[in-house]
One Martini backbone bead per residue (centre of mass of N, CA, C, O) as a GRO file, in nm:
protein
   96
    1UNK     BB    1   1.053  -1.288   0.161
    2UNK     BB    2   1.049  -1.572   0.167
    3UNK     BB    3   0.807  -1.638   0.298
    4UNK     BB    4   0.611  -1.489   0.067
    5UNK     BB    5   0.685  -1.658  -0.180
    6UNK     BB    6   0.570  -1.905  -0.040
    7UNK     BB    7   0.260  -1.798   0.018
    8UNK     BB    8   0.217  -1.668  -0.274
    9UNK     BB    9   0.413  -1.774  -0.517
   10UNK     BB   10   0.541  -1.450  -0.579
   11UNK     BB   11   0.744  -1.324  -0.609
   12UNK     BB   12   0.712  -1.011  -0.740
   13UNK     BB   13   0.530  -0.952  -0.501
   14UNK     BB   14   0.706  -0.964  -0.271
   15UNK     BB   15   0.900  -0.730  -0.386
   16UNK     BB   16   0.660  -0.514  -0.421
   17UNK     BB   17   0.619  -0.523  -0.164
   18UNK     BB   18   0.845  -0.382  -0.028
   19UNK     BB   19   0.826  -0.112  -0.163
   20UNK     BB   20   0.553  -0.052  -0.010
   21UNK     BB   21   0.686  -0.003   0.246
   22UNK     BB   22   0.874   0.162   0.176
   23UNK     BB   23   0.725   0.424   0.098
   24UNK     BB   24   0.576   0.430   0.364
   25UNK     BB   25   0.832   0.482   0.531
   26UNK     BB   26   0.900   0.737   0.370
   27UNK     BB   27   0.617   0.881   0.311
   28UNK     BB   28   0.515   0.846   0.615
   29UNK     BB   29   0.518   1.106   0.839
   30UNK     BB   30   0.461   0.928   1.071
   31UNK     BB   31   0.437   0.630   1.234
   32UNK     BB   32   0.327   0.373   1.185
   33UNK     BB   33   0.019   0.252   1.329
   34UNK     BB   34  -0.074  -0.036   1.514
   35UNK     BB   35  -0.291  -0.211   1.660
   36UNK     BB   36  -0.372  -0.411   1.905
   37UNK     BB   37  -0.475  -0.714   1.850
   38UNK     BB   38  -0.702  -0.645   2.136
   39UNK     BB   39  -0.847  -0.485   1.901
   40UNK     BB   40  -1.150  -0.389   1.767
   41UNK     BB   41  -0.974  -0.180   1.549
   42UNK     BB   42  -0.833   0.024   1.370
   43UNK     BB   43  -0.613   0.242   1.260
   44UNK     BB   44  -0.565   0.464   1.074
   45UNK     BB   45  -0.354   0.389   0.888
   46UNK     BB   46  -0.498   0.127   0.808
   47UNK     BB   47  -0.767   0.232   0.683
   48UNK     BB   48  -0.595   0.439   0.477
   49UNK     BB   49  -0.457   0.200   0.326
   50UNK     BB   50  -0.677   0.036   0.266
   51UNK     BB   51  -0.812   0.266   0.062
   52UNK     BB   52  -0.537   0.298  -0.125
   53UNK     BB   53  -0.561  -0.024  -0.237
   54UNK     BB   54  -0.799  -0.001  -0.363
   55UNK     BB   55  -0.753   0.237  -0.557
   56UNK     BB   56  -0.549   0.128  -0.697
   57UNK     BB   57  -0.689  -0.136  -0.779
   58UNK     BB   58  -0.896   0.058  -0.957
   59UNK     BB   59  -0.763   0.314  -1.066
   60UNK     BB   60  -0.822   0.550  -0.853
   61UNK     BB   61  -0.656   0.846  -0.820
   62UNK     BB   62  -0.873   1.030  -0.707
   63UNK     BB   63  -0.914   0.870  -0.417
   64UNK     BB   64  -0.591   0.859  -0.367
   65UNK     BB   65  -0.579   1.188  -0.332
   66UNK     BB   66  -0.801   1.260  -0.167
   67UNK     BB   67  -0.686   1.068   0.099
   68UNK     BB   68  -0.379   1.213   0.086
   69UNK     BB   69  -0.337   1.513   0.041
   70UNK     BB   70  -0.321   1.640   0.336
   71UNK     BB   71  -0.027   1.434   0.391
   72UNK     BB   72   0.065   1.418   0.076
   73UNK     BB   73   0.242   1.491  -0.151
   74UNK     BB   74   0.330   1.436  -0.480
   75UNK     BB   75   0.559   1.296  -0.497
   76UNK     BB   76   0.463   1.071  -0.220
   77UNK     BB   77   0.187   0.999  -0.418
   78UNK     BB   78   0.343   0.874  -0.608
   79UNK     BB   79   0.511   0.640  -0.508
   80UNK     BB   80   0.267   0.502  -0.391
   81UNK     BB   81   0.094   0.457  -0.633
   82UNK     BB   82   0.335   0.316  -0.802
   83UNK     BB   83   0.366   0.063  -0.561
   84UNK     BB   84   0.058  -0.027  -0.545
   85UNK     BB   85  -0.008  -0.094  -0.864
   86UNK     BB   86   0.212  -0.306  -0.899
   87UNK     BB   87   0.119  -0.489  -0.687
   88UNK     BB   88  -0.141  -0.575  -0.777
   89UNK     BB   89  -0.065  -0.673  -1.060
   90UNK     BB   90   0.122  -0.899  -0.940
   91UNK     BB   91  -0.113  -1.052  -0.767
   92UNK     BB   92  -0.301  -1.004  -1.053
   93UNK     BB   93  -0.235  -1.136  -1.284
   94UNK     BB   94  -0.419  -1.054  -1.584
   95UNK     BB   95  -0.442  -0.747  -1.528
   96UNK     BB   96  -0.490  -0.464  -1.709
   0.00000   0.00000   0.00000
């Protein structure tokens, strides 16, 4: 977190980030599988972070259940998609 905090000048974002993490550990079925440096791929998990991560900062509700609904439950579905919604609107404070 200090380091965050550091790097990013946002206490605000480092703790949401945080949560978003927490939630991440909290409802994805499986552990997060993260490719290997020398890899030059991301891994499935990268990839669908980063597509759910878009559709939050877009405020695309329907694309980000799209993406999981498959994986996560509705509950599951909430609680993620309103740590990165969070996230986002901290990192890019004055977005409405």
């Amino acid at each position: 977190m200090p380091e965050l905090e550091r790097r990013w000048g946002n206490i605000l974002a480092a703790r949401r980030y945080r949560l978003v993490v927490e939630a991440i550990g909290h409802v994805w079925p499986d552990p997060f599988a993260v490719a290997p440096p020398c890899c030059p791929r991301v891994s499935f998990d990268e990839a669908l972070l980063a597509g759910v991560v878009i559709a939050a900062g877009a405020r695309d509700r329907v694309q980000f259940d799209w993406l999981t609904a498959e994986m996560l439950g509705s509950d599951a579905r909430e609680m993620l998609y309103g740590a990165l919604e969070n996230f986002v609107r901290a990192r890019a404070p004055g977005r409405v």
